[in-house]
VORO-594781 format. One record per residue (C-alpha): residue number from 1; residue in one letter; x, y, z. Coordinates in steps of 0.001 Angstrom, whole numbers, plus 500000, padded with zeros to 6 digits. Example, Ala and Ser with C-alpha at 12.3 -4.5 7.8 and 13.67 -1.06 7.14 Angstrom:
DRENTOR  k  r  x  y  z
DRENTOR  1  a  512300  495500  507800
DRENTOR  2  s  513670  498940  507140
//
This chain:
DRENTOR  k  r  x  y  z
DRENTOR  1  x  500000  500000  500000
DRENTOR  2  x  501128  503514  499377
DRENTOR  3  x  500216  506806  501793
DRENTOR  4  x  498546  508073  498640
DRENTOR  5  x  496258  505080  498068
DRENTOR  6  x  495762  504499  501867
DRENTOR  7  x  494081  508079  501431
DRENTOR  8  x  492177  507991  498369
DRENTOR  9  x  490896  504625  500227
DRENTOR  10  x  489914  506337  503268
DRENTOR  11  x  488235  509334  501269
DRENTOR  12  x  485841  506784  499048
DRENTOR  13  x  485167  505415  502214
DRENTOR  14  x  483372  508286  503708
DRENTOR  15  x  479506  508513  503600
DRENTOR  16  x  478571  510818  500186
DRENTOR  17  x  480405  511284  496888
DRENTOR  18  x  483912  512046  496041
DRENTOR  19  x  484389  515064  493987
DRENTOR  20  x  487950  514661  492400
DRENTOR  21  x  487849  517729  489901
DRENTOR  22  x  490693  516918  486549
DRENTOR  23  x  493802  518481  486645
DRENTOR  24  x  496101  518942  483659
DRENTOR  25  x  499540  519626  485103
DRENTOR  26  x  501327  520361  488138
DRENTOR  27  x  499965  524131  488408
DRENTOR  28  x  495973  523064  488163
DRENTOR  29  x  496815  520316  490450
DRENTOR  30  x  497974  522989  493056
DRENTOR  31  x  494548  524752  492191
DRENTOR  32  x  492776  521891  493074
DRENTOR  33  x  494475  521498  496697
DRENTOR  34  x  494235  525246  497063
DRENTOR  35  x  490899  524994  497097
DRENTOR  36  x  490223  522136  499348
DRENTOR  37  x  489856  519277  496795
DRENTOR  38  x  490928  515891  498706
DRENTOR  39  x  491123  514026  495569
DRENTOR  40  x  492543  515344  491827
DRENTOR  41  x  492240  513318  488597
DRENTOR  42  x  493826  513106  485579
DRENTOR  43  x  491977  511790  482423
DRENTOR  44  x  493967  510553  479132
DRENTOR  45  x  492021  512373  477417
DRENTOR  46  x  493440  515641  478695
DRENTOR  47  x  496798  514045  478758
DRENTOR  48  x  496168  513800  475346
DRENTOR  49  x  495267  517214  474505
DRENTOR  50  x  497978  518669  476632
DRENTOR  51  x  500909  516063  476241
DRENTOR  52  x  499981  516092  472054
DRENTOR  53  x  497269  518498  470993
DRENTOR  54  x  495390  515275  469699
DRENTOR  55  x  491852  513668  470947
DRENTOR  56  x  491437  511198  472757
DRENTOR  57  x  491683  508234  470440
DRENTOR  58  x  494185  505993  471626
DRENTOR  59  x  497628  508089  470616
DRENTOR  60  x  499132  508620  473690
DRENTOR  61  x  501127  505653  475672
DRENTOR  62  x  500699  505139  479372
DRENTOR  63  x  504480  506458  479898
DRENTOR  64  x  503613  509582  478750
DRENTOR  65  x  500633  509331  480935
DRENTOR  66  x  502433  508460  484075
DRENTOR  67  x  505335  510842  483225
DRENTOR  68  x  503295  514182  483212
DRENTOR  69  x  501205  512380  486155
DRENTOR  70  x  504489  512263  488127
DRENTOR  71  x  505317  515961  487948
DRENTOR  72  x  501290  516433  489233
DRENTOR  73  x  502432  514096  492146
DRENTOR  74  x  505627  515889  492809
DRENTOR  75  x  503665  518771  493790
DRENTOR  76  x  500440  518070  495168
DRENTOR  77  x  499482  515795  498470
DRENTOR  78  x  496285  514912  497092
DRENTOR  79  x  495585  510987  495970
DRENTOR  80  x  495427  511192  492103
DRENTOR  81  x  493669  508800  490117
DRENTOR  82  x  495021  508745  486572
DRENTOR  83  x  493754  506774  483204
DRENTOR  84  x  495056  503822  482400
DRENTOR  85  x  493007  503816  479420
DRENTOR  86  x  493122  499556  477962
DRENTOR  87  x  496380  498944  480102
DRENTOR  88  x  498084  499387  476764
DRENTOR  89  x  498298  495934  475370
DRENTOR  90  x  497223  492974  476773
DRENTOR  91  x  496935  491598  480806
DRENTOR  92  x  501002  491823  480778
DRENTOR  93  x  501241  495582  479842
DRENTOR  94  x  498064  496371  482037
DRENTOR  95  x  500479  494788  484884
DRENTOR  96  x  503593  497043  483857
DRENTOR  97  x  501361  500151  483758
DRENTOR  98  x  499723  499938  487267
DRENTOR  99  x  503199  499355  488898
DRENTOR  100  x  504860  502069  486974
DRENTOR  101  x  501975  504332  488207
DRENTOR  102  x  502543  503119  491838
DRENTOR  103  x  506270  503370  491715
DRENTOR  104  x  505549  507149  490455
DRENTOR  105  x  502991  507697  493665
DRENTOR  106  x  499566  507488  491622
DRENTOR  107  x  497061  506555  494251
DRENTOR  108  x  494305  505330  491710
DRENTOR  109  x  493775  504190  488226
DRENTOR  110  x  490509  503626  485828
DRENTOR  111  x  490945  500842  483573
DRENTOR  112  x  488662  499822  480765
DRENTOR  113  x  487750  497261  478456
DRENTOR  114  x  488001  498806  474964
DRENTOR  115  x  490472  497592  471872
DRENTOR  116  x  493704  499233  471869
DRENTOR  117  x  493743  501402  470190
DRENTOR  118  x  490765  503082  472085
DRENTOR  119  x  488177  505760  471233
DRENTOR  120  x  487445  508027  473906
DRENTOR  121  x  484386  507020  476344
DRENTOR  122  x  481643  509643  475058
DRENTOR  123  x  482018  508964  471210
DRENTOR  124  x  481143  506771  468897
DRENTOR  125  x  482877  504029  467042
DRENTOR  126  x  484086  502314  470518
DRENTOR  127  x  484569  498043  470703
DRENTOR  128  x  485514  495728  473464
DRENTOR  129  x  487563  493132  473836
DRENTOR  130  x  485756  490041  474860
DRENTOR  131  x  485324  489610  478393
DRENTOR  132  x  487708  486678  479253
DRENTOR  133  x  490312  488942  478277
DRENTOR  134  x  488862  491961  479793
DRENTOR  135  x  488938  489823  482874
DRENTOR  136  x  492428  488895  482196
DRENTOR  137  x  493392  492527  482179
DRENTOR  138  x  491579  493037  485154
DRENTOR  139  x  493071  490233  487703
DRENTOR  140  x  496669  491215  486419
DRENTOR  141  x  496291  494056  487653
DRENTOR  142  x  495092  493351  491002
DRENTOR  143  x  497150  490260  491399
DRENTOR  144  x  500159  493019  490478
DRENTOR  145  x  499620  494006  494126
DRENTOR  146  x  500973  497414  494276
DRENTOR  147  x  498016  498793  496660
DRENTOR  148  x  496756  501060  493928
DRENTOR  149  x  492810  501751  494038
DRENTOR  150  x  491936  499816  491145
DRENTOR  151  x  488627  501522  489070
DRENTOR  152  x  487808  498926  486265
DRENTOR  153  x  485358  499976  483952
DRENTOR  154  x  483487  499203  480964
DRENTOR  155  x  482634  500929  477509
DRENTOR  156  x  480242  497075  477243
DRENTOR  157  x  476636  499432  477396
DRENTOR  158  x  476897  501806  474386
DRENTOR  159  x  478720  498328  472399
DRENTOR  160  x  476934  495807  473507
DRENTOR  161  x  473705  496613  475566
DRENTOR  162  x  473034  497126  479439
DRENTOR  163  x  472579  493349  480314
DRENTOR  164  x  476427  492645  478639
DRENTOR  165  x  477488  495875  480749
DRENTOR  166  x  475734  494230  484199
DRENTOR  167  x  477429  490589  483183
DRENTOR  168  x  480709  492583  482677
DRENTOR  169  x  480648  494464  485727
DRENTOR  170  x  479715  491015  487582
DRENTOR  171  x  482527  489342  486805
//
């Protein structure tokens, strides 16, 4: 377990819901602890747009993620949850990515089950992998056991209808 994650767990633990406002780079991060955020997050989509000046459509790499997510962590003491977008690969590179994003003091990551290369969440044109490997993806990471809050999600609704989304999420 890290201090970070440790935190992050104790604020999802508290009765209501967890506002973690996104942050782009170290200076909005200190904005957000400033004013009183206890949790900051950091999308790939606005890595992205920041880190490339392209949308979010699977062109950036999770070392670029975790590398501008480290200089956010350098400066804040807020948890941050960053994107781990598909885990960039298969279960193995899921693996590599959460413990790169521990070893660089992420607290959290969102994972989710779209083809690499990925389409952002909100448009169209997404697909999934199928859900043994999604599940793959999933346990790798956990089994990684670097203490990171672990946020696995799925794009399965909009691709494949809200009862493959509820078997996904099951699983």
């Amino acid at each position: 377990m890290t201090v970070s994650s440790d935190r992050l767990r104790t604020v999802l633990a508290e009765p209501g819901c967890v506002q973690a406002p996104g942050c782009y780079d170290a200076v909005s991060a200190l904005l957000l602890a400033r004013a009183g955020f206890s949790v900051a997050h950091f999308s790939g989509a606005i890595a992205s747009a920041v880190t490339l000046g392209l949308p979010d459509l699977g062109y950036i790499h999770g070392s670029q993620i975790a590398e501008a997510a480290q200089r956010i962590t350098s400066v804040i003491d807020l948890p941050l949850i960053a994107d781990a977008d598909t885990g960039y690969g298969n279960a193995l590179h899921a693996r590599r990515t959460v413990e790169q994003y521990a070893h660089i003091g992420i607290a959290g990551l969102h994972l989710e089950d779209q083809i690499n290369p990925k389409r952002c969440g909100h448009m169209a044109g997404k697909e999934v992998i199928d859900q043994a490997e999604a599940v793959q993806k999933v346990r790798a990471v956990v089994e990684a056991d670097t203490g990171l809050v672990i946020i696995a999600r799925t794009d399965a609704m909009s691709v494949l209808g809200l009862d493959a989304a509820i078997e996904r999420a099951g699983e």
